[in-house]
Backbone bond lengths (Angstrom), bond angles and torsions (degrees), N, CA, C in turn:
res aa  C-N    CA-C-N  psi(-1)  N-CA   C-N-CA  omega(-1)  CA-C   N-CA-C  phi
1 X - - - 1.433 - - 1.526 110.97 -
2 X 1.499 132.76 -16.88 1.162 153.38 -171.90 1.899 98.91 -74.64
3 X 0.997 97.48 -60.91 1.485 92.26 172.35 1.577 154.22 -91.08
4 X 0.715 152.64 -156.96 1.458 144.41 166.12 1.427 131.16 -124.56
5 X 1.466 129.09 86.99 1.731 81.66 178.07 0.999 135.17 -100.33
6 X 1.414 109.26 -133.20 1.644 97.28 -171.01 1.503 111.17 -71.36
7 X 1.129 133.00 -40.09 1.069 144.47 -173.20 1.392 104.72 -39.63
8 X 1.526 110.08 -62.88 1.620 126.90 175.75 2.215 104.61 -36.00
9 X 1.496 77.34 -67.63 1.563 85.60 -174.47 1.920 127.20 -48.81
10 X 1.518 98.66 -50.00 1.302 66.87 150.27 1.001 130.39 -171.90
11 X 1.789 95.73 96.46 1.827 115.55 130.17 1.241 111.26 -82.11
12 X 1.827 122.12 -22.22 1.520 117.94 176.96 2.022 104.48 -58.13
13 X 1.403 111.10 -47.80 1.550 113.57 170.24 1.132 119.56 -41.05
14 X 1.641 113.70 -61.80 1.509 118.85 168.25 1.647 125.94 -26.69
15 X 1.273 99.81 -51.33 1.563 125.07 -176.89 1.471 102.37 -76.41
16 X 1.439 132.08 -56.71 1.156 110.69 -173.96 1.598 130.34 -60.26
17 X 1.528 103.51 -24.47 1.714 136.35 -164.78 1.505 100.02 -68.54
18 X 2.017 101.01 -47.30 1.503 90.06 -161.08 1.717 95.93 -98.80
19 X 1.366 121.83 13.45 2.175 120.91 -174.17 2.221 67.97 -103.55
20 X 0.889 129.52 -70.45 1.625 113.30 -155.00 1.212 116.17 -83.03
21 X 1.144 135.42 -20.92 1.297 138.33 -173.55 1.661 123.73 91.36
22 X 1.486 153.52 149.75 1.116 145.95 159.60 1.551 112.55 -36.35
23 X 1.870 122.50 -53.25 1.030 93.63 -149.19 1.778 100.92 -91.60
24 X 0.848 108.77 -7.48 1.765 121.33 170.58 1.231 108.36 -25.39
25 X 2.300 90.78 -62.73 1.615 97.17 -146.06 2.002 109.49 -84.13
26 X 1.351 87.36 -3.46 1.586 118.44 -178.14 1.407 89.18 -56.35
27 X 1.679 116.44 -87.05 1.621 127.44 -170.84 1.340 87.60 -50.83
28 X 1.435 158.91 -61.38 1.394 141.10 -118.96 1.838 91.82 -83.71
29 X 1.586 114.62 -40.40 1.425 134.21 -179.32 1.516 98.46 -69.14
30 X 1.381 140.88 -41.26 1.283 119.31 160.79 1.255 131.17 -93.88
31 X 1.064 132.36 -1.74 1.441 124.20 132.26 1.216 127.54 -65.88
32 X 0.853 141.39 -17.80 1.702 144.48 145.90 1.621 113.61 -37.47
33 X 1.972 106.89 -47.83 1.319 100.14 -150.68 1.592 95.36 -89.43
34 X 1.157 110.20 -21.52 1.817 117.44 175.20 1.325 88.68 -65.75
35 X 1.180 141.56 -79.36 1.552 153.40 -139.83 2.020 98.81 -61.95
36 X 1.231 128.59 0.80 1.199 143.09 -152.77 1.280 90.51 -138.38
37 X 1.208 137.52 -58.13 1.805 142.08 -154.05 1.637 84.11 -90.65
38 X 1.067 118.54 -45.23 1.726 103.94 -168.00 1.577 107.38 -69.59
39 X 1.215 108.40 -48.75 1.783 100.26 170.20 1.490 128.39 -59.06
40 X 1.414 112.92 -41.34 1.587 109.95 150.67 1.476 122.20 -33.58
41 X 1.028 116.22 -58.69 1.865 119.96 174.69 1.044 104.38 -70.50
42 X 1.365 151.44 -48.21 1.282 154.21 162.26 1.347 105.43 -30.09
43 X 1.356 119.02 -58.94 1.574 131.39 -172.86 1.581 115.64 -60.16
44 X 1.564 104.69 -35.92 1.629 120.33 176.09 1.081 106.15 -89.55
45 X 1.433 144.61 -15.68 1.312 128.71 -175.57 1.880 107.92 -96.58
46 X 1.386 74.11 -24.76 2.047 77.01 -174.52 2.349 99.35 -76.23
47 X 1.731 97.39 -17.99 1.694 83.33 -172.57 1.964 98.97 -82.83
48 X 1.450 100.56 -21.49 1.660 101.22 -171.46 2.049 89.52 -74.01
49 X 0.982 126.21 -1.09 1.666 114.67 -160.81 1.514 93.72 -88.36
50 X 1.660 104.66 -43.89 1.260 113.71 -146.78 1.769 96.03 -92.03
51 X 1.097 113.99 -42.46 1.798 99.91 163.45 1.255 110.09 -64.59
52 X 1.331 156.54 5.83 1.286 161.13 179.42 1.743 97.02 -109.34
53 X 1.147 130.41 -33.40 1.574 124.21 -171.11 2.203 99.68 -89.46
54 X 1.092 113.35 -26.65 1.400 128.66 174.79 1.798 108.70 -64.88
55 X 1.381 106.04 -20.54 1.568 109.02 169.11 1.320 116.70 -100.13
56 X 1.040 140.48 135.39 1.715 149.59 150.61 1.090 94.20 -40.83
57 X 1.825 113.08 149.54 1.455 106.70 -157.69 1.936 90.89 -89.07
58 X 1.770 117.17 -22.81 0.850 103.53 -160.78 1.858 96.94 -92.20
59 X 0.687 141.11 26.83 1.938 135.84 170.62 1.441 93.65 -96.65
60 X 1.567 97.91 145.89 1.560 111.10 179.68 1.847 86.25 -161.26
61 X 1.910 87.06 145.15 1.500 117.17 -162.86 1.375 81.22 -87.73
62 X 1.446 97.37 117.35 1.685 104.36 149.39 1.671 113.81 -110.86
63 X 1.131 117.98 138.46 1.709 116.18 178.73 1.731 106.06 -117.57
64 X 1.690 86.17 96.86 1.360 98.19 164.26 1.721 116.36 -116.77
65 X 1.419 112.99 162.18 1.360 147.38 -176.12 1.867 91.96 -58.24
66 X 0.872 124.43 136.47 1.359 146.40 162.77 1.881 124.59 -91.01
67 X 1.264 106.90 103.09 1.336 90.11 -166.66 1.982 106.40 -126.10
68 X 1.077 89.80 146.23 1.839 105.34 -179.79 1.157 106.17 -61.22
69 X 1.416 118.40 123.92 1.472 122.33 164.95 1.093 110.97 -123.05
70 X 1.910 107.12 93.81 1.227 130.21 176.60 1.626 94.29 -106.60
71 X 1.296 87.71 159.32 2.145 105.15 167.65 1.478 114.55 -106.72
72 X 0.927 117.28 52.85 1.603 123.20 144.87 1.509 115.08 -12.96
């Protein structure tokens, strides 16, 4: 009774397909996948903000060569 199988699963599909309709569950499945992709970028733009707020606006990486100043 703990589990389901397939059988269970889907007549539950059956039922949901024919109470909402195809093109319902269509928009409901792409608004989901926007509603998912926009928080991803959301998620990357807020981690690029916050290593960008950890710098002074005026310091800038320069990559220079290191050299020995011995007296030969």
């Amino acid at each position: 009774m703990g589990s389901f199988s397939i059988w269970h699963w889907l007549i539950v599909l059956i039922v949901v397909v024919l109470v909402f309709g195809t093109k319902k569950l269509g928009n409901v499945g792409s608004d989901l996948g926007k509603a998912v992709k926009g928080f991803k970028d959301g998620m990357k733009g807020e981690d690029e903000a916050s290593k960008d707020a950890n710098k002074p606006a005026d310091q800038k990486v320069i990559d220079v060569e290191a050299k020995d100043k011995s007296n030969h």
